[in-house]
N, C-alpha and C positions, 0 to 999 in steps of 0.2 A: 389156107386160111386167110382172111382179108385183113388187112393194114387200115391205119386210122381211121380207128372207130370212132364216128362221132353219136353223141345221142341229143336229135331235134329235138326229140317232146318223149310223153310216155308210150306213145305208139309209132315212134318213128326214129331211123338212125341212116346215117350215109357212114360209109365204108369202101375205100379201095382194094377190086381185086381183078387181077391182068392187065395191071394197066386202063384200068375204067373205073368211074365214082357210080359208086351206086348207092339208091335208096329203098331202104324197104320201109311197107306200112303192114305193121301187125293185124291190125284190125279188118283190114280188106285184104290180106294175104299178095301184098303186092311186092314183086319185087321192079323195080324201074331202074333203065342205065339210063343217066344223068349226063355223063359225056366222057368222050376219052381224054387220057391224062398223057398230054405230051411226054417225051423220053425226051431226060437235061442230060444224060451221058454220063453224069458225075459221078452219079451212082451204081458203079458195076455189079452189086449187087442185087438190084433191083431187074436185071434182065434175067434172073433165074440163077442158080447153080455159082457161087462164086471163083469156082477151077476153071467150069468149061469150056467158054471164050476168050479165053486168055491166054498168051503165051506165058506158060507157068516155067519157063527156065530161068526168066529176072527175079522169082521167087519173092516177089512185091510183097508185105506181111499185111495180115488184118489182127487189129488187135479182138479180145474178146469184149463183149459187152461190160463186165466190171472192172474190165481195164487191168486184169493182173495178169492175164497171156495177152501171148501172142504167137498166129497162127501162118503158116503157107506154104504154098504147095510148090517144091521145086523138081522136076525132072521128076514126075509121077510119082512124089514121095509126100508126106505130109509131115513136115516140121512146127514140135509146138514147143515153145520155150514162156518159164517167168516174164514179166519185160523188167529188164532191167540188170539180167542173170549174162554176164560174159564168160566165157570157157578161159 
């Protein structure tokens, strides 16, 4: 599914998806790639899959979206704790 969505007008919207902006126009059924979207690195989540390139034994944590977990993957396991919850 495409990443920021923007909407131009009422027959038109650009949207990121693999790494390219694209735009479609409703009305002419067009869809057009606009250009591709550099890789800044920062965001290791944005290359796909956030296990799969990674050495998952430093068990790095990503928090959840509303900030009450937190998630990662160590030594082929999937660790999810509160954030804030100490054993």
């Amino acid at each position: 599914m495409g990443r920021d969505l923007k909407v131009l007008t009422a027959n038109e919207v650009e949207f990121t998806e693999e790494k390219v902006l694209w735009k479609w126009n409703g009305p002419e059924n067009k869809l057009s790639r606009l250009r591709d979207i550099p890789s800044t690195g920062n965001d290791r989540r944005s290359d796909g899959y956030w296990g799969a390139r990674w050495d998952d034994s430093k068990g790095e944590s990503v928090d959840s979206p509303d900030k009450i977990y937190t998630a990662y993957i160590k030594n082929s396991n999937v660790y999810i704790s509160k954030r804030g919850f100490t054993n």
